[in-house]
BALOBA-1460 file (C-alpha; in Angstrom, 3 decimals):
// residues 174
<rec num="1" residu="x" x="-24.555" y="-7.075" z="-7.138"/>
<rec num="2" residu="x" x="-21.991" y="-4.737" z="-5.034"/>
<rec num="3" residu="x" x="-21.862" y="-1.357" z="-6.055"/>
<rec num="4" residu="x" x="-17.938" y="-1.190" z="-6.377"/>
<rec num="5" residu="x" x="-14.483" y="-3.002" z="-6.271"/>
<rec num="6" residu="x" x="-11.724" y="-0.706" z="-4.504"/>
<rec num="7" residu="x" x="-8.208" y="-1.814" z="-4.687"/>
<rec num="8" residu="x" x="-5.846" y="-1.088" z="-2.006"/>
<rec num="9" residu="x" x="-1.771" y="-2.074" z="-3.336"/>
<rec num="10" residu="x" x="1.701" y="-0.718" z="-2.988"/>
<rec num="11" residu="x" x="4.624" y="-2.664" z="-2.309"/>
<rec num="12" residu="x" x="4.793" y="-4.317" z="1.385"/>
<rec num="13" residu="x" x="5.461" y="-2.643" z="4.327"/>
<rec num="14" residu="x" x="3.313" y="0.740" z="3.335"/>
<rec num="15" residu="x" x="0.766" y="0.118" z="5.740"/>
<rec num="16" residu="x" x="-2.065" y="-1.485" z="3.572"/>
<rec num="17" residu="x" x="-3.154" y="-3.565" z="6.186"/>
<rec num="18" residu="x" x="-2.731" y="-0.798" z="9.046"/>
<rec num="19" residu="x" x="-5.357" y="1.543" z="6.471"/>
<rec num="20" residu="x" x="-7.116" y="-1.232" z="5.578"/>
<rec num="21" residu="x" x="-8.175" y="-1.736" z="9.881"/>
<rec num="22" residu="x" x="-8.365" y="1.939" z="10.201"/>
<rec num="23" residu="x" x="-11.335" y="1.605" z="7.624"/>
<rec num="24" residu="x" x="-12.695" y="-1.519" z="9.291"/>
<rec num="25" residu="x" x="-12.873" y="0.590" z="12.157"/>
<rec num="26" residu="x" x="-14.243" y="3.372" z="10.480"/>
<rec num="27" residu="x" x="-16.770" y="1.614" z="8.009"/>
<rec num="28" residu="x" x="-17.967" y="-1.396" z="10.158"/>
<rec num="29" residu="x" x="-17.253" y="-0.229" z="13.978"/>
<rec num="30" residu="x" x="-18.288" y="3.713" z="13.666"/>
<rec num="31" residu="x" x="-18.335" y="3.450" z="17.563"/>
<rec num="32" residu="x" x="-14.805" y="2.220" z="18.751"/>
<rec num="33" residu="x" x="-13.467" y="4.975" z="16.404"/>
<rec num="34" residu="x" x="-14.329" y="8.978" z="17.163"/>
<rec num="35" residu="x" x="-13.654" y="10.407" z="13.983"/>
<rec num="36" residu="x" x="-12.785" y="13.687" z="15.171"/>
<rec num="37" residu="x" x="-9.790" y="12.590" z="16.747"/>
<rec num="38" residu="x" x="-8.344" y="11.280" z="13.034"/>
<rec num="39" residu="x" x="-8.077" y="15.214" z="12.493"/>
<rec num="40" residu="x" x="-10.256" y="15.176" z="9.089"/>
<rec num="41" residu="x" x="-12.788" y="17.471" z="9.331"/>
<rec num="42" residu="x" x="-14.816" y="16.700" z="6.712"/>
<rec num="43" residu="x" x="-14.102" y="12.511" z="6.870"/>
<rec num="44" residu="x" x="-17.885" y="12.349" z="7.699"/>
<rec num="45" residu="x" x="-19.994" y="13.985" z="5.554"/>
<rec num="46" residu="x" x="-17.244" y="12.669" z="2.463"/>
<rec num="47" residu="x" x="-18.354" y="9.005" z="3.344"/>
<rec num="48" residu="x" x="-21.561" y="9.445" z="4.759"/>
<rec num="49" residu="x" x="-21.255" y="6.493" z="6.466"/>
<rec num="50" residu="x" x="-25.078" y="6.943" z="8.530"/>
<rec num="51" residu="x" x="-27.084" y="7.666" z="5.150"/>
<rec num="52" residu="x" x="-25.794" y="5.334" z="2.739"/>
<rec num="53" residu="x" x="-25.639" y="2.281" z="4.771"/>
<rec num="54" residu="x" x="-23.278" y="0.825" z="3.020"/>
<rec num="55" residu="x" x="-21.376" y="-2.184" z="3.655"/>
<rec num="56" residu="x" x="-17.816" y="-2.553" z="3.050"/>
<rec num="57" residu="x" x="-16.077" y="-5.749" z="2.651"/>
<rec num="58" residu="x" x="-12.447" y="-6.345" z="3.147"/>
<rec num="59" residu="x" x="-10.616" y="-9.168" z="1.135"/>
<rec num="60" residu="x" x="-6.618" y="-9.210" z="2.079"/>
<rec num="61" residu="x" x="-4.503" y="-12.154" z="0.194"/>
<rec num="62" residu="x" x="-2.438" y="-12.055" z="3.077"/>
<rec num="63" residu="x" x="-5.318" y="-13.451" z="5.066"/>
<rec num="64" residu="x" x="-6.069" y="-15.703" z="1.861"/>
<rec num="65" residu="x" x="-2.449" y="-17.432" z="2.119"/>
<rec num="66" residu="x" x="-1.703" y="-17.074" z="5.512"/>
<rec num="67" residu="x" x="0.299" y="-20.330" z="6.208"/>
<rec num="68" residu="x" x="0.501" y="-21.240" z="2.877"/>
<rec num="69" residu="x" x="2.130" y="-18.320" z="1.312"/>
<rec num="70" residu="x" x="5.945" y="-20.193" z="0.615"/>
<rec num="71" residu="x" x="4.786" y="-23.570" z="-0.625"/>
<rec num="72" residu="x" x="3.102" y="-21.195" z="-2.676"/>
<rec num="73" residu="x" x="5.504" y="-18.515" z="-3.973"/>
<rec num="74" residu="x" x="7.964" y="-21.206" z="-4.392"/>
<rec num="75" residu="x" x="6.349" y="-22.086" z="-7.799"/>
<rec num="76" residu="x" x="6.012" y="-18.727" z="-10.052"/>
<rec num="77" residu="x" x="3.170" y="-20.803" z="-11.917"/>
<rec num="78" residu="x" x="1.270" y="-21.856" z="-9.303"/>
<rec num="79" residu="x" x="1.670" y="-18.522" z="-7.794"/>
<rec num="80" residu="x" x="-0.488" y="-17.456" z="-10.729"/>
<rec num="81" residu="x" x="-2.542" y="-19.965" z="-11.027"/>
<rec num="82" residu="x" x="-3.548" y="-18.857" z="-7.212"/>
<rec num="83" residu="x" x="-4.209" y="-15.447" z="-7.928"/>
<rec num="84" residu="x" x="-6.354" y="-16.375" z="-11.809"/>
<rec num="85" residu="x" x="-8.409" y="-19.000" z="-8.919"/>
<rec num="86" residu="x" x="-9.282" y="-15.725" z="-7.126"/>
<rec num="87" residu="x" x="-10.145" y="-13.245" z="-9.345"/>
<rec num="88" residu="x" x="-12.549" y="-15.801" z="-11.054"/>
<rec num="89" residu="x" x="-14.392" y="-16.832" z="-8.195"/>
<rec num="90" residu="x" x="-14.861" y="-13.091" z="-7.254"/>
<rec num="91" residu="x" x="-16.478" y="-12.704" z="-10.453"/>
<rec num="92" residu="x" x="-18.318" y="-15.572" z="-10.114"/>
<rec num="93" residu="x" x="-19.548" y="-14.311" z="-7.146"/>
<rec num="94" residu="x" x="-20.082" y="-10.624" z="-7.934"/>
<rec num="95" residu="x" x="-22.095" y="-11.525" z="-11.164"/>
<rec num="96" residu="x" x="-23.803" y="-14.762" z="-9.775"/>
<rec num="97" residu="x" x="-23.795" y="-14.112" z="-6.282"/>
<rec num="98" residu="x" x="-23.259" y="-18.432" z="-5.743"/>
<rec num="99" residu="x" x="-19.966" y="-20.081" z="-5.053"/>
<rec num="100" residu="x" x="-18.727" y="-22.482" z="-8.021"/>
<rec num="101" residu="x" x="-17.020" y="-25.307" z="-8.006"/>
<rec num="102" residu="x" x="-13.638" y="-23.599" z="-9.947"/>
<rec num="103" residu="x" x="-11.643" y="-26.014" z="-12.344"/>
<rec num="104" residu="x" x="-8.408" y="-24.815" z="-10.955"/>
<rec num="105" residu="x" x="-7.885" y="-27.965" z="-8.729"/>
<rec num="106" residu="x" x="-4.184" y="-27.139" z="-6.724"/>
<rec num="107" residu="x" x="-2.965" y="-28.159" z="-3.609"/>
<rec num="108" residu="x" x="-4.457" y="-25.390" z="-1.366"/>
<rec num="109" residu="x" x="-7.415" y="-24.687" z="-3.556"/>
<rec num="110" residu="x" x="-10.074" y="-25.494" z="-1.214"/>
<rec num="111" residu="x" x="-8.426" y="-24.269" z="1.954"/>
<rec num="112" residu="x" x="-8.161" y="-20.800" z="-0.129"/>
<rec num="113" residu="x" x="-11.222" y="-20.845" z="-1.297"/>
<rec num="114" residu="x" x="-13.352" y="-21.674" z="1.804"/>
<rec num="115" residu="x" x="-11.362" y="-18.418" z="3.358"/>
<rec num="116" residu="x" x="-12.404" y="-16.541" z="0.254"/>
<rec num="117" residu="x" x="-16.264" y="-17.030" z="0.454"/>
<rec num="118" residu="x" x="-15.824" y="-16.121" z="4.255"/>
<rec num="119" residu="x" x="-15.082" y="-13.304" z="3.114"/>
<rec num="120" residu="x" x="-17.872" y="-12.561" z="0.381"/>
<rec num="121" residu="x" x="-20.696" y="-14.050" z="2.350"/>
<rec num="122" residu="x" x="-21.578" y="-10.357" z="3.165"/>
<rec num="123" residu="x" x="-21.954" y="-8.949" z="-0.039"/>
<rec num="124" residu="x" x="-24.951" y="-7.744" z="-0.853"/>
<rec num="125" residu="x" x="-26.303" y="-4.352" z="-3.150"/>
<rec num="126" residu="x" x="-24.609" y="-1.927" z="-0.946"/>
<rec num="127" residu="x" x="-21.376" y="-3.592" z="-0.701"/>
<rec num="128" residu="x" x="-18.147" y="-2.178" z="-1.704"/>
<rec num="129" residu="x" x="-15.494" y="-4.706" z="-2.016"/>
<rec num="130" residu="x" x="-11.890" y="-3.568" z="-0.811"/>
<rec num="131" residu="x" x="-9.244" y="-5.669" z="-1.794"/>
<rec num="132" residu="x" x="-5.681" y="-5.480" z="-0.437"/>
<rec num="133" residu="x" x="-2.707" y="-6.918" z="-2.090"/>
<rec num="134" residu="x" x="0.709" y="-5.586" z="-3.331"/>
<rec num="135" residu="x" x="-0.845" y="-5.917" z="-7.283"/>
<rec num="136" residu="x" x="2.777" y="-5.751" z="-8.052"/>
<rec num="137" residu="x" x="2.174" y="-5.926" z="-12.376"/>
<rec num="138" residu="x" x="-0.495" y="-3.840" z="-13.518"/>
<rec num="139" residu="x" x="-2.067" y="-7.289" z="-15.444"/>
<rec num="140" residu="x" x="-3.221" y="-8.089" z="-11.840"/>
<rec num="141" residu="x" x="-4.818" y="-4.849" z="-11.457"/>
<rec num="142" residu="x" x="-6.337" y="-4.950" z="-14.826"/>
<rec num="143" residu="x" x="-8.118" y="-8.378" z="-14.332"/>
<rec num="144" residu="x" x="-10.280" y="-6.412" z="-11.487"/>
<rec num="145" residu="x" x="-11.033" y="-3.431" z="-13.598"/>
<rec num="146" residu="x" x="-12.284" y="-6.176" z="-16.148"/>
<rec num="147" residu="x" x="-14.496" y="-7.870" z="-13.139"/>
<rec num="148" residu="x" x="-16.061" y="-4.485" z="-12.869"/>
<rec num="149" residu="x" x="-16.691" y="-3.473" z="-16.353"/>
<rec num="150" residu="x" x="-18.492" y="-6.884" z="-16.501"/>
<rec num="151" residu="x" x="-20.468" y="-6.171" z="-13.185"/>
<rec num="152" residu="x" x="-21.229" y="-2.447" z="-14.286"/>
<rec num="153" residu="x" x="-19.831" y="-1.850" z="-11.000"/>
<rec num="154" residu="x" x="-17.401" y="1.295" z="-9.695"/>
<rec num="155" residu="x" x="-13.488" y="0.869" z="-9.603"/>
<rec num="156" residu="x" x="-11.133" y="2.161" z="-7.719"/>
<rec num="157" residu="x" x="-7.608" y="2.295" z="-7.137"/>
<rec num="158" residu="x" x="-5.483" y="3.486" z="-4.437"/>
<rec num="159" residu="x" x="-1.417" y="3.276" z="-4.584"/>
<rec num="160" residu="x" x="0.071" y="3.446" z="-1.504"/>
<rec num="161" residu="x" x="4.171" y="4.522" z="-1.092"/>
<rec num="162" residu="x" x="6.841" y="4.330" z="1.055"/>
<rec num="163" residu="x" x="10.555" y="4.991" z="1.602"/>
<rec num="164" residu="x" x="12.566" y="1.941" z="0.927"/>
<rec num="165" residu="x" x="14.561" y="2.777" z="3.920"/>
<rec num="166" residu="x" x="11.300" y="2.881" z="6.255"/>
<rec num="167" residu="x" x="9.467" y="0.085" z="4.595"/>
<rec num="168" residu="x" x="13.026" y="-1.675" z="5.014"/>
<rec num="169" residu="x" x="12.699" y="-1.435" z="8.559"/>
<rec num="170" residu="x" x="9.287" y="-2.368" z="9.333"/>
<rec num="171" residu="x" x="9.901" y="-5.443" z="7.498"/>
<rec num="172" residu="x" x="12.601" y="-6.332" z="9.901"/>
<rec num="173" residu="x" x="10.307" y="-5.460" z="12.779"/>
<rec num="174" residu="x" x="7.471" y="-8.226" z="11.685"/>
C-alpha cells in the first residue's frame, strides 16, 4: 500500500505539468537537479529525499488522454465515465495492488488503461502517488480523498493559480 495520494489541480495553463517535472527532477533524478540553485534553503532537509527513500509516482490525465482527449470531451457522459474508470482502478490498485478487469467497457478503455498501470507499476510501500489534473468540481477531488480514507493512506491537495491574462497567453503559445 502507498503511503499517500497528493493532488496537483488548478485550471490549465498554471504550470502543473512544469511543477509536476520540476519534482520528477527533484524526487526521481536528485542528480540532474542541484537543489541549491532552486534558491530554497531548507528544500532538503523538508523532503528528506536521501533518508526516506521514498518513491514518488506521477499520474497526469493529460498523459492518460493524450490523442484521445476530443473524441472524448465531446461526450460530457463519457467524459465521466472516463474519469469514474480511473479513480476505480486506482483504488483497485492501491488497496489490491492487481490490475482488474473494470466493467466500464468504452471506446478507449483499454488504450487508457494500459497507460494507467504504466504508470502504477511502481508503487510500492513508500510510494506517494501525485496526480495532476485540472479537478475542475470538487466531486472529482472528493472521490480521491475517499480512495484514501479507504487505503488509510495521507491526502493532499495543492491548488495552483494563475492570472487569466497570463494563463491566456500560454495557452496560445502551446
Amino acid at each position: 500500500m502507498i503511503k499517500c495520494i497528493v493532488l496537483i489541480c488548478g485550471p490549465p495553463a498554471c504550470l502543473k505539468s512544469t511543477l509536476i517535472q520540476i519534482l520528477q527532477l527533484v524526487f526521481n533524478d536528485y542528480q540532474i537537479l542541484n537543489l541549491k540553485y532552486l534558491c530554497i534553503k531548507k528544500f532538503h532537509e523538508i523532503f528528506n529525499i536521501k533518508k526516506q527513500k521514498n518513491q514518488y509516482n506521477f499520474l497526469s490525465f493529460d498523459d492518460l488522454f493524450f490523442d484521445y482527449e476530443n473524441d472524448i470531451i465531446n461526450n460530457e457522459s463519457n467524459w465521466k465515465l472516463y474519469r469514474l474508470l480511473i479513480a476505480n482502478e486506482i483504488e483497485n490498485y492501491i488497496l489490491s495492488n492487481t490490475e482488474k478487469n473494470s466493467l466500464i467497457n468504452l471506446k478507449y478503455s483499454s488504450q487508457i488503461l494500459y497507460r494507467l498501470y504504466q504508470s502504477l507499476k511502481n508503487l510500492n510501500n513508500n510510494s506517494i502517488l501525485i496526480i495532476e489534473d485540472n479537478f475542475y468540481y470538487s466531486s472529482m477531488r472528493h472521490r480521491y480523498h475517499q480512495i484514501a480514507q479507504r487505503a488509510q493512506i495521507g491526502f493532499a491537495i495543492i491548488h495552483l493559480y494563475a492570472n487569466i491574462t497570463i494563463a491566456h497567453q500560454r495557452n496560445q503559445k502551446t
